[in-house]
C-alpha positions in Angstrom: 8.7 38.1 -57.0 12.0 36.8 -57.2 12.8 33.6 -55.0 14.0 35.2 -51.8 17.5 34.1 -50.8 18.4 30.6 -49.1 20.8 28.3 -50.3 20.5 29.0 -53.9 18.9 31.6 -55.2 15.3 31.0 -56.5 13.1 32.7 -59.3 9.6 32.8 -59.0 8.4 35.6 -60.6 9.8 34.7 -64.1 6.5 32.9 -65.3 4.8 36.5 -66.1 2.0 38.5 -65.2 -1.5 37.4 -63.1 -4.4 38.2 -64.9 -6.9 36.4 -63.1 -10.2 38.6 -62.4 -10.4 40.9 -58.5 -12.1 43.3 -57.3 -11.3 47.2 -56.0 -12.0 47.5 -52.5 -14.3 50.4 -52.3 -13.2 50.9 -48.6 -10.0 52.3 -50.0 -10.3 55.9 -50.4 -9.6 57.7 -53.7 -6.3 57.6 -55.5 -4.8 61.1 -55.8 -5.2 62.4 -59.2 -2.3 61.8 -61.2 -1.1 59.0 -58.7 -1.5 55.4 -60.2 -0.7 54.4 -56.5 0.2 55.3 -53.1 2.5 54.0 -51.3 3.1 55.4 -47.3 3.7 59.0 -48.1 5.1 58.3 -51.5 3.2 58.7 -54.3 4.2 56.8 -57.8 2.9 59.0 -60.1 1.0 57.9 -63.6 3.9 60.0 -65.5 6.5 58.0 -64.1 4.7 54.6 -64.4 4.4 55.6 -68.1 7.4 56.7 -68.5 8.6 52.4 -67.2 6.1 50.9 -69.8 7.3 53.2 -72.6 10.8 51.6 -71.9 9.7 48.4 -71.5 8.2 48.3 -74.7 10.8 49.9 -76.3 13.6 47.4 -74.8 10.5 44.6 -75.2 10.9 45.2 -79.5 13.8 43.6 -80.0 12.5 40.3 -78.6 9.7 39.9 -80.7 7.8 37.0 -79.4 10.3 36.2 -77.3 8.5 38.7 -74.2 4.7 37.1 -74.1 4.1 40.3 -71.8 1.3 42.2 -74.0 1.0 45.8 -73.9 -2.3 45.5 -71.9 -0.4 44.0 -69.3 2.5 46.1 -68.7 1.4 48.6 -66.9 -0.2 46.5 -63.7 3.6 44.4 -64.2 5.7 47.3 -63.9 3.8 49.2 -61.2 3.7 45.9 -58.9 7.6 46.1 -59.1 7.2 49.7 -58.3 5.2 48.7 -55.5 7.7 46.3 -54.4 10.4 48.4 -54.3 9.0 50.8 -51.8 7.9 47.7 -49.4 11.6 46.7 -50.0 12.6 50.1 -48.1 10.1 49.6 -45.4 11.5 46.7 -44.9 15.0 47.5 -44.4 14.1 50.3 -42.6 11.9 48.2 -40.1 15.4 45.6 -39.8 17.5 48.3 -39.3 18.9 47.1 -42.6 21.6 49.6 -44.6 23.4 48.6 -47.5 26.7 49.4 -49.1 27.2 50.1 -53.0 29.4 47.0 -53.2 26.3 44.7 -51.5 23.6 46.6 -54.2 26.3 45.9 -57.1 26.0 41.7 -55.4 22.3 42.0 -55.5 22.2 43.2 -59.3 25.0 40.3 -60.2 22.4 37.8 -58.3 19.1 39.3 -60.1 21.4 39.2 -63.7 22.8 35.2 -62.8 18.6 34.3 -62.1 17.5 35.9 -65.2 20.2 33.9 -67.4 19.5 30.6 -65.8 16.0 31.5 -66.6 16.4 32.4 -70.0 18.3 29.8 -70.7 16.2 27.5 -69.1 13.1 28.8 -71.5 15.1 28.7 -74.3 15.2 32.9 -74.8 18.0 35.0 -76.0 18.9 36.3 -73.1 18.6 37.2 -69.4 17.3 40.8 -70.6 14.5 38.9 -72.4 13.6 36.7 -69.2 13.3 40.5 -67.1 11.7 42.0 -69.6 8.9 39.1 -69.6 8.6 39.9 -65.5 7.5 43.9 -66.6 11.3 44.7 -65.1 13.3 47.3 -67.9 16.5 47.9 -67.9 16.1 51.1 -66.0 14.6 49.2 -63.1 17.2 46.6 -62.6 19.5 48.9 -60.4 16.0 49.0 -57.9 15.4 45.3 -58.5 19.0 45.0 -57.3 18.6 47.2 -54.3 15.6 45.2 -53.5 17.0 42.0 -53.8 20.1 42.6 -51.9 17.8 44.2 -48.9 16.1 40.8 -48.5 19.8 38.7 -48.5 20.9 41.5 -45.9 17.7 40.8 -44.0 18.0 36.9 -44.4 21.5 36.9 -43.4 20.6 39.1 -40.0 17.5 36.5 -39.0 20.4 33.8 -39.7 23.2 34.8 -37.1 25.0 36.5 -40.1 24.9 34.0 -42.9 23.0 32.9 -45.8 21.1 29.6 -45.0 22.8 26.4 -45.3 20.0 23.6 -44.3 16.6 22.7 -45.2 15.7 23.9 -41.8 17.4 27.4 -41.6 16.1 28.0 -44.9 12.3 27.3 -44.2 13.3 30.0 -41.4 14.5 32.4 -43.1 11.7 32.4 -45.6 9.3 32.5 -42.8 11.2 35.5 -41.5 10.8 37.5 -44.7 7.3 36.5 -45.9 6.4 37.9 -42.4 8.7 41.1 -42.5 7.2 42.0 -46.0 4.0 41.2 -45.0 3.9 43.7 -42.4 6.1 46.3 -44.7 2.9 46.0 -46.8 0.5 46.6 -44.4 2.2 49.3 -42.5 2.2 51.6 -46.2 -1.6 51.6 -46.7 -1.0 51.0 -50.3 -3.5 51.8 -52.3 -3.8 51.1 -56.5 -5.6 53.3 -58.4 -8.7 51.6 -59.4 -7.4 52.1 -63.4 -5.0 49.6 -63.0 -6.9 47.3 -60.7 -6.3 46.3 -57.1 -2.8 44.8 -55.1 -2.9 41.6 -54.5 -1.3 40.8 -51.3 -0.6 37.2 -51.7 1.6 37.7 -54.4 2.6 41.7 -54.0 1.5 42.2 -57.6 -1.4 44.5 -59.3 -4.0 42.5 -60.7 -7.3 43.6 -62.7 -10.2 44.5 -61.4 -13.3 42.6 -63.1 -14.9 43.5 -65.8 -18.3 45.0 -65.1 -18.7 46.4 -68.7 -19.4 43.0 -70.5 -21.2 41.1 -67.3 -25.0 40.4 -68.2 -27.4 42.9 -66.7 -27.8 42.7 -63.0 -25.2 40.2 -62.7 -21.7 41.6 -62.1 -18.9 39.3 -62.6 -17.9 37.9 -59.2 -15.0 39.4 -57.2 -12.5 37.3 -56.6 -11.0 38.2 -52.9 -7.8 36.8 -53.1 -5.2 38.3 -51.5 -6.8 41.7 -50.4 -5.9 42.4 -47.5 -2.3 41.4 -45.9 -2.2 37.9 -44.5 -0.4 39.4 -41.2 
């Protein structure tokens, strides 16, 4: 995810997609058909995650080698954003949070500033290039927006008001929102469906599930357990 707001804006979700191994919980019950995940009543449909990757890899093109995202990957990185987005509503819900258009059109300003420090810290073209490497198309950024400037409006309520000025306050105010989002998550019942692998809770991203094809006879591959269920 993006670096959530303190002093300076931080990004943290720039580096690209996990793809360590996990596992599916088979506790979770079935996935809808046609739903690549659930998320509280809302269902993200396979259509419309399609629909994301199919832009991402046509806005991805241009780049070349500049977006190390591969096709195999996409669809796990844009449905964790998709994910995210709906956890960014809980949230604001649960603080009582609303926005105004002039505070989403900030939060989009802040995403685009992060993405061109980043790019031009990594030496890419742009800051479209740097999003695009996160599994976030141009399509998305007006969400990634919302649901950036729903964690400032959050950090500024745990913080009398105001953005974080010390060390201290913003140690806080992180504290505040790992908790709130951590909560958000559980509260939704997410679950992934088992084609795209499994959330991750630690990092609110959609990792694989292993691969039980290619492990020798009678010994599956071991499941890694990171992150399954929320940490709250």
């Amino acid at each position: 995810m993006f670096g959530k707001p303190g002093r300076r804006a931080r990004t943290a979700a720039f580096g690209g997609v996990c793809v360590c191994a996990c596992a599916v919980l088979a506790a979770c019950s079935p996935v809808k058909m046609g739903a690549a995940a659930i998320v509280g009543d809302q269902r993200i449909t396979t259509s419309a995650l399609d629909t994301q990757v199919s832009n991402l890899k046509v806005a991805a093109a241009p780049y070349g080698s500049q977006v190390s995202l591969t096709a195999a990957q996409m669809p796990a990185a844009v449905l964790g954003w998709l994910i995210k987005f709906q956890i960014g509503n809980q949230m604001a819900a649960s603080a009582g949070v609303s926005l105004t258009q002039e505070q989403v059109q900030a939060g989009i300003a802040d995403i685009n500033a992060q993405a061109a420090q980043v790019a031009s810290e990594e030496g890419l073209e742009s800051g479209t290039a740097a999003l695009l490497n996160a599994g976030v198309t141009p399509q998305m950024l007006p969400d990634l927006g919302l649901f950036q400037a729903q964690e400032i409006a959050i950090a500024e309520k745990s913080n009398g008001g105001k953005l974080p000025s010390t060390t201290a306050q913003d140690n806080a105010v992180n504290a505040v929102l790992a908790k709130d989002q951590c909560v958000a998550a559980k509260s939704l019942n997410i679950q992934v469906n088992p084609q795209f692998g499994r959330l991750d809770y630690s990092q609110l991203e959609v990792v694989p599930a292993p691969d039980t094809l290619s492990a020798p006879a009678g010994k599956p591959s071991p499941a890694d357990t990171t992150g399954l269920t929320p940490a709250c």
